[in-house]
N, C-alpha and C positions, 0 to 999 in steps of 0.2 A: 188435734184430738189426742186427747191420752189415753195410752192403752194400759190395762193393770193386767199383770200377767195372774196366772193361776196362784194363786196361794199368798199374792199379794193385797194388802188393803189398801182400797179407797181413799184417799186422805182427803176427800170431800164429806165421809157421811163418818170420817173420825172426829171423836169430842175436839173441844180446842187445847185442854194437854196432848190429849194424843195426837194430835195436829202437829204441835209444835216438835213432840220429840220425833215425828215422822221426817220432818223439815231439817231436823236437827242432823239425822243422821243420811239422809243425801246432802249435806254441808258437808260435811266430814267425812266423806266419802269423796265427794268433789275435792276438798282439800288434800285428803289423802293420796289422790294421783295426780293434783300440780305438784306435790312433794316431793312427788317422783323425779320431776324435770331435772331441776339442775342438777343433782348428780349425774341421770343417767345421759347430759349433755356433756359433762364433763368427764365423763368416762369415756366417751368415742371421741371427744378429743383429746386425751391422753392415748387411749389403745393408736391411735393414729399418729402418733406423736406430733400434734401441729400445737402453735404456740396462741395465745389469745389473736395474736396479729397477722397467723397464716388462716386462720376461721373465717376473721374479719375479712379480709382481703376477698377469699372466698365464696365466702356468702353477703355479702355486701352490708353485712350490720357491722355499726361502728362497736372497735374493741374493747370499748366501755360498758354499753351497752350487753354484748355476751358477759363478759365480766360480771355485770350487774343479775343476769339470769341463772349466771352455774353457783352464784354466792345466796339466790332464793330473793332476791332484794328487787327482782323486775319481772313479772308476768309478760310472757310474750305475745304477742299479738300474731291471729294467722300467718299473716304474711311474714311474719319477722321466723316462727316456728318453721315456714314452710321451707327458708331462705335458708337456715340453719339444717335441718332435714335433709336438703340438697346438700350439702355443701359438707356434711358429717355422715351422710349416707345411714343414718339411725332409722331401727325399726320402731315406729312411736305403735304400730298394731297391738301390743299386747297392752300397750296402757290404755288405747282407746274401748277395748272392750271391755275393761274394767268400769267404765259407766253405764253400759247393755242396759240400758232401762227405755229405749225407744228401738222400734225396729225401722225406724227410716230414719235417716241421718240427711239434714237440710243444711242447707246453708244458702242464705237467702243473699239474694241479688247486692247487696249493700253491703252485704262480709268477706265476698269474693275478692280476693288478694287481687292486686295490679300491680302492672310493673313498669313503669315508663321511662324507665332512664336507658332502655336500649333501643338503639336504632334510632329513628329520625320520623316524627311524624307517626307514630305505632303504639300503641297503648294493651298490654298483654295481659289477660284476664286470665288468670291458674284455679283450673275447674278440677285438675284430679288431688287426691287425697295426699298432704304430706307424705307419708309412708309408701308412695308409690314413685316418689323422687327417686328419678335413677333408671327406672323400668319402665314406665308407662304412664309419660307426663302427655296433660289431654289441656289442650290451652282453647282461646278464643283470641283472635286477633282483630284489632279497629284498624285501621289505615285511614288516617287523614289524607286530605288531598297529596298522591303523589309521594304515599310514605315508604316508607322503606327499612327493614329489617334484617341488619349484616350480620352474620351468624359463624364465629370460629367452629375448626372442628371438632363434630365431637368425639368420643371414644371410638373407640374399632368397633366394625359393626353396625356403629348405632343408623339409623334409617328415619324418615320424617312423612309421616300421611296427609297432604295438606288437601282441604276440602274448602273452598270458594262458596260461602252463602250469599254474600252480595257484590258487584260490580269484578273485576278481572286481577290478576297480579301476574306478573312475569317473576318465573321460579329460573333460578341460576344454581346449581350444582355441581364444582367442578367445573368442566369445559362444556355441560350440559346446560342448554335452557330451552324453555317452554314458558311459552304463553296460558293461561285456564281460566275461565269463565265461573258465571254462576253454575253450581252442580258438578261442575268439575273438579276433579280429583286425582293431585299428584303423588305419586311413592319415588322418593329419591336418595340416595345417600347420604348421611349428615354427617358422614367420619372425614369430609373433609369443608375445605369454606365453600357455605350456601349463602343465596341470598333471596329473598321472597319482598321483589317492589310492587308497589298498588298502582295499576292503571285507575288515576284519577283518585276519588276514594272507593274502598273493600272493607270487607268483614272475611274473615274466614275462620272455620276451625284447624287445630294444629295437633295431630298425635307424634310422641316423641319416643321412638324403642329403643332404651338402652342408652339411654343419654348420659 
């Protein structure tokens, strides 16, 4: 459902010119903050000083690729934005509420970023907001039979909430491990090497503070 806010019109009970220039200017509005991206990607990788090939490295998008985004010549895709987000530590918040024309923000089942090139048998679903990269990453974890998710450490501090929705995992933390079930709910260290293996196959969810 679309909401019209106070003082806004209807572009259903507008003529069809005034349709179109209505149309016309959320295009160019939309246009006007992709516009934004590549520079303000290229500016945090500058203020950082890393080179197209310590980005790449980083955030796991080939150096071409970045390339092709900070020159305006490749729109990125959630996951590739989110990849880049992490890895450049950029606040993308101020251009996202420059489109404030819905007050719920979706993103449906099928757009939700995955990540499966780590670990072994583990398929990682990134459910919190780019701009939260860094502070408060909120994931979804699959486990195939017997999977398993090695994890270096992370920054000082950083800490991991892990919650078991279905079947069990053994969490390794340091010299620490435990076992946890459905409903169960681990807080462990993540500033040094963790590991979270799937007794059989598991789902759980993952919070990440200060990662």
């Amino acid at each position: 459902m679309m909401t019209v806010r106070a003082g806004q019109r209807n572009p259903c009970t507008l003529t069809p010119t005034q349709r179109h220039g209505h149309l016309s200017a959320m295009t160019d509005e939309t246009d006007a903050i992709l516009s934004l991206l590549p520079a303000r990607l290229k500016e945090a990788r500058r203020e950082q000083g890393l080179s197209l090939d310590a980005v790449a490295k980083l955030s796991g998008v080939s150096r071409s690729m970045v390339s092709q985004i900070e020159r305006g010549e490749s729109s990125p895709t959630i996951a590739t934005l989110w990849n880049l987000t992490k890895a450049l530590q950029v606040d993308f918040a101020g251009l996202l509420e420059q489109q404030g024309s819905a007050s719920i923000e979706v993103l449906r089942a099928v757009d939700v970023p995955q990540i499966e090139a780590r670990g072994t048998g583990c398929t990682i679903r990134i459910l919190s907001a780019p701009e939260d990269a860094g502070m408060h990453e909120v994931y979804e974890l699959r486990f195939a039979e017997d999977g398993v998710l090695d994890s270096q450490a992370h920054r000082r501090g950083a800490r991991e909430h892990l919650t078991v929705i279905e079947g069990a995992v053994d969490v390794v933390s340091g010299d620490s491990s435990e076992r946890i079930s459905a409903g169960d709910t681990a807080r462990y260290a993540a500033d040094v090497a963790h590991r979270i293996s799937a007794v059989g196959a598991a789902r759980a969810f993952l919070i990440v503070k200060n990662a």
